[in-house]
N, C-alpha and C positions, 0 to 999 in steps of 0.2 A: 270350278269343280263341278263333274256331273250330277246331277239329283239321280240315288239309286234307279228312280226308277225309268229314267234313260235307257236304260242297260239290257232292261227288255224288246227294246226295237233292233237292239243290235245284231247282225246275222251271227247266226254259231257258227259259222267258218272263225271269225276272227274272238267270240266270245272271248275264248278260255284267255289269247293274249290277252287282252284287253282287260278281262281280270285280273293278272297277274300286275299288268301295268298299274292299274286302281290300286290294290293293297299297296304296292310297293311305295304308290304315291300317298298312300293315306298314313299309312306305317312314320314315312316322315313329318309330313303335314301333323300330325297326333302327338308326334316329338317336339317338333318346334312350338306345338302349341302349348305342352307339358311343361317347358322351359319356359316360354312365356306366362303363362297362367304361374308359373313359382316365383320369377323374377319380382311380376305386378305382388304377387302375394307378400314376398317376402318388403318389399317397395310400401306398400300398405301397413306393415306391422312397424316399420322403420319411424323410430324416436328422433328428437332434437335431444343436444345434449344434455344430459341428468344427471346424478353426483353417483358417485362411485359406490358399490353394494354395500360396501364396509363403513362404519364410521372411525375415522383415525379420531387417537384420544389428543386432546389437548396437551398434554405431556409430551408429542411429538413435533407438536407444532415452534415453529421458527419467526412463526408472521404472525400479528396480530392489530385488527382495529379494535381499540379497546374506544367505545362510548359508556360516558355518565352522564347522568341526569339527576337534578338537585332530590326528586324524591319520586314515589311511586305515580303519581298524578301528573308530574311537568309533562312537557309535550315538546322540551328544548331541552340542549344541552352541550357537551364540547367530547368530542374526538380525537385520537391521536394515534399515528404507526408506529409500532414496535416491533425490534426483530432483534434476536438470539443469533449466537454462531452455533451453539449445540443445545443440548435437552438441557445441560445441567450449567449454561451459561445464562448470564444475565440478562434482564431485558432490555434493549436501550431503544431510548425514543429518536423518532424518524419525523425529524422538521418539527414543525409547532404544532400548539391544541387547533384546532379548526369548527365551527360550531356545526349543530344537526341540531334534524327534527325528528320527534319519532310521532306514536301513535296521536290520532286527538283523545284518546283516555287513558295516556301514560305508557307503561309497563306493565306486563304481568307474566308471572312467571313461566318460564316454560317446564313441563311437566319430568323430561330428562337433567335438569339442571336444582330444578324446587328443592330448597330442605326437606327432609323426609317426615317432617310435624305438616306438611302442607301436601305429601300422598300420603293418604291412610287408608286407613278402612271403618274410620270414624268410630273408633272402640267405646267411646265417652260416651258420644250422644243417640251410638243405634237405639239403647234400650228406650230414651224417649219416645224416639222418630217411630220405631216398630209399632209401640202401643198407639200411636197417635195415628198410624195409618189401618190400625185395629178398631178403632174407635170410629172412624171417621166410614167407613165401610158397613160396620152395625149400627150405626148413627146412634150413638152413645152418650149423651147429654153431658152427664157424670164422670163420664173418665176423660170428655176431652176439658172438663172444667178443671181436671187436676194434671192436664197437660200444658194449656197455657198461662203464661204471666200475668202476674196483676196487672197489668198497662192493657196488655191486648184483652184481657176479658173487661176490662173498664169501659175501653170502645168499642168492645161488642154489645155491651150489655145496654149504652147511650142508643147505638143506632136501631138495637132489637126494640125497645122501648116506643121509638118515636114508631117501627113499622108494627107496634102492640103485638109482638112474638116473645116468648119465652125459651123456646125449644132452640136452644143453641146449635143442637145436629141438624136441624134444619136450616139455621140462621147461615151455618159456615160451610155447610152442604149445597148452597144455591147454584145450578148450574155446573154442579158438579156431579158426575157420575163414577165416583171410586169405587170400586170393587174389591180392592187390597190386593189385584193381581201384580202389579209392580209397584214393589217400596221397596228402595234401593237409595244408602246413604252413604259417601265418601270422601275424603280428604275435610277432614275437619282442622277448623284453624279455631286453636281456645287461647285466651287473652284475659285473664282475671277472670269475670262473673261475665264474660260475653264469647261465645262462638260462633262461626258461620261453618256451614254445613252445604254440602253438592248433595241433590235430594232431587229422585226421580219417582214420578206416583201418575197414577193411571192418567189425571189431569194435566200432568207434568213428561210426559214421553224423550224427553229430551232435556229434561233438566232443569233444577230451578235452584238459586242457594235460599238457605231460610238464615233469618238470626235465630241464637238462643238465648238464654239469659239465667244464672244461676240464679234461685231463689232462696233460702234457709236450707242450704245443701244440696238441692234438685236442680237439674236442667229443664227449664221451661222452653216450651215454643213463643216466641216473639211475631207482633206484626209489623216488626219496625223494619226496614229496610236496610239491608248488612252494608251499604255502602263505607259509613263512615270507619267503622272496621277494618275493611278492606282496604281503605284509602292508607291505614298506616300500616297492614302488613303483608300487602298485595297479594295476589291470588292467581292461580293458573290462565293460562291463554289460553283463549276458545275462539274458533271460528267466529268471525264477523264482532267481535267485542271491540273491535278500534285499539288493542293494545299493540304495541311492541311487544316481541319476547323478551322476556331478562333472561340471559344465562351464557353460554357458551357455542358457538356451532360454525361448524365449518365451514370456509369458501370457497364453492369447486367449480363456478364458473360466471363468465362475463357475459350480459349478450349487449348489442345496438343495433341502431338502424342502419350504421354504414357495414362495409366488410368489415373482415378481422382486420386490425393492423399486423403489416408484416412484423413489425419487430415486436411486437406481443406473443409471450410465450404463456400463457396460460389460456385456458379453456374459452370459448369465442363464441356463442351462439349469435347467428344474427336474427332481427327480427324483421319478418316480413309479413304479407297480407292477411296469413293464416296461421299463424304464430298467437296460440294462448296459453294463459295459465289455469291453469282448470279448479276452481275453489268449490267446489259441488260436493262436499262430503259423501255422498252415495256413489260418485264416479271413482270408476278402480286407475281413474288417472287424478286424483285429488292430489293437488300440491305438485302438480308435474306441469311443464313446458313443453306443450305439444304442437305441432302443425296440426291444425284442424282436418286436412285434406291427406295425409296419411299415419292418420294414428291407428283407422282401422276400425277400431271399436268406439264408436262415438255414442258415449253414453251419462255427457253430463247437458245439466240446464243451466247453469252459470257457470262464468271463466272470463278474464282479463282479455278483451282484444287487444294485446299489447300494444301495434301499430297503433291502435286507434287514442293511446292513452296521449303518446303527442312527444313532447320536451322532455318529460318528466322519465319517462324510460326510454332517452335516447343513446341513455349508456346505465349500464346497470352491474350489479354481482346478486349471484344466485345465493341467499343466505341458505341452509340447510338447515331449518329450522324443521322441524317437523317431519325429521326423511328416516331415522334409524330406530323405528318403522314409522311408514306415517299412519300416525291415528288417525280415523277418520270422524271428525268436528274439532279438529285443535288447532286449529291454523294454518294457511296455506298463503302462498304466494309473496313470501317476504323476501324483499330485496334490500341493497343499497341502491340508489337512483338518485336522482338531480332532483334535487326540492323547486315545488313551484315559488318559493319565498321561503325566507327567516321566519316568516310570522305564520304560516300556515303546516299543520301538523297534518302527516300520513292518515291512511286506517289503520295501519302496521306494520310500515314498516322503517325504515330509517333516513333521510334524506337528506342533502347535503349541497353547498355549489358545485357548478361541474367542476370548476376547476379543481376542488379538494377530491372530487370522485374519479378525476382522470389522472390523480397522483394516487391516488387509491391502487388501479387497476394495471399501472403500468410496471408498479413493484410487488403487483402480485404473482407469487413464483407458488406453482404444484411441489416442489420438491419438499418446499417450506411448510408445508400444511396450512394455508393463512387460516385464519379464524377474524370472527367476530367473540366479543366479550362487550356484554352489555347487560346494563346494572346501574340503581338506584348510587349514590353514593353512599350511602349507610349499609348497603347490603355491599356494596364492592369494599370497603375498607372493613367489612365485617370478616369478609370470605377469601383475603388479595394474600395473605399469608400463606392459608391452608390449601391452596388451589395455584399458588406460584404466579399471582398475575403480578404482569410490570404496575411500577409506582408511575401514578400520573402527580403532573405538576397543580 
């Protein structure tokens, strides 16, 4: 093509054709370009397969891998297929139990599936937590001395000693700079004279749980460490906690490293060189399976180079844990996959021989709704009635 200013050496005899020729050729050239520049665009915004906008309820569902695990902490456990002829037919089991692995710190609940004492809005323990982030802000010697329990002010009061300080707001204020702009307290789990508590404060931006501990009728602050608590009555799933979800959720697609099988009639992603999963809470692709190279908006700093993981995701199903909407810090990237061993547990998600994963995947039918159900034993014989799940052997 000419550079306009060609166009000036050219004699006016032939200008004006020569003109007409230009537009008529740029008119197209501008067209093809328009189309090009939309194709590459629309090429660029273009996804790998994701699960469906809807979530279908379990009630519809025909297929299921139902996993248990002896209790909230194991990191093993045993599997089984089930399938229905209709909604309101029975569940019958498909071949033997087969074992799995899930997270290396158990279970924990997923927040769509949790009993409703495990989402709250911590009605119990706010009026503590409010005063205590009150106190803590005016550095209040006094008031936080009638906030925490006798244990924790025991060993405050051993360690203030040895550093010869008296001033408790100083002692529990070190390196901290609260201001009481954010105190924020929810999903409280109470248990006799002990609760744990999700509790976000200007030092805490992201979250922290505390214990509490009933005293002569009052909820105290604890400095004890809610684990043991938690350990008997498990706690919601959060990004990067090493849990499996416990609950219910759907399975809307398969990937691996080879093509689809032809005779595979469900959902097939392959995975190739730029194929991740994006776990970066702040990414508006969090908990998605992107090609790196046309997702378009590349905007996270951590994600699965799936290829790069090996064996282990050489065949997989896309668990939909965290999708109906995804929250973002509640978990991402949970599959079924090939266990590297019996003896080695997930970050979170559920693992298994290929062999039982490639009997998994070839009876997985879209009509059927497959699902995952996955649960403690005490919580699945708790909830297998009221919730319609099949009986495991």
């Amino acid at each position: 093509m000419l550079h306009p200013i060609q166009f000036s050496r050219i004699s006016k005899r032939f200008h004006a054709a020569n003109l007409n020729v230009l537009n008529f050729f740029m008119k197209n050239v501008l067209a093809v370009l328009v189309v090009a520049l939309f194709a590459i665009s629309i090429s660029a915004q273009t996804k790998v397969t994701t699960p469906p906008a809807v979530k279908i309820p379990f009630a519809e569902s025909l297929q299921a891998v139902v996993v248990q695990t002896k209790d909230w902490s194991a990191t093993s456990g045993n599997a089984q297929i089930f399938e229905r002829s209709g909604t309101r037919g029975s569940w019958k089991a498909v071949g033997e139990p087969f074992p799995i692995v899930v997270g290396r710190n158990g279970l924990g609940w997923a927040i769509e599936s949790a009993p409703e004492n495990l989402v709250n809005s911590a009605q119990t323990l706010r009026p503590t937590f409010v005063r205590y982030c009150s106190a803590l802000a005016n550095r209040n010697s006094n008031e936080l001395r009638k906030l925490f329990s006798r244990s924790a002010l025991a060993d405050f009061e051993r360690v203030m000693a040895e550093d010869g300080t008296t001033d408790l707001a100083e002692f529990v204020s070190v390196g901290v700079s609260s201001k009481g702009r954010i105190c924020e307290i929810k999903n409280e789990q109470i248990k006799g004279n002990l609760a744990v508590a999700e509790v976000k404060m200007d030092e805490f931006p992201l979250g922290v749980r505390f214990l509490f501990s009933k005293e002569n009728g009052e909820w105290k602050i604890s400095n004890r460490a809610p684990a043991a608590m938690l350990k008997a009555t498990g706690q919601l799933k959060k990004e990067g906690d090493g849990k499996a979800p416990a609950g219910m959720f759907p399975l809307t697609f398969a990937f691996g490293v080879s093509e689809k099988p032809e005779q595979l009639g469900f959902g097939y992603q392959k995975v190739e060189k730029f194929t991740e999963c994006v776990d970066d809470p702040a990414s508006s692709h969090y908990n998605k399976i992107v090609d790196r190279m046309k997702v378009g908006n590349f905007d996270w700093k951590s994600s699965e180079k799936m290829l790069e993981v090996g064996a282990e995701y050489s065949l997989g199903v896309f668990v939909a844990y965290n999708t109906f909407p995804v929250r973002s810090g509640d978990g991402s990237c949970i599959f079924l996959h090939v266990w590297k061993d019996s003896a080695t547990p997930t970050s979170g998600c559920t693992a298994m021989d290929r062999r039982d994963l490639e009997r998994i995947v070839s009876r997985l039918n879209p009509a059927k709704n497959p699902y995952l159900v996955q649960l403690p034993a005490a919580e699945y014989k708790k909830y297998r009635k009221s919730w319609n799940l099949p009986k495991m052997k």
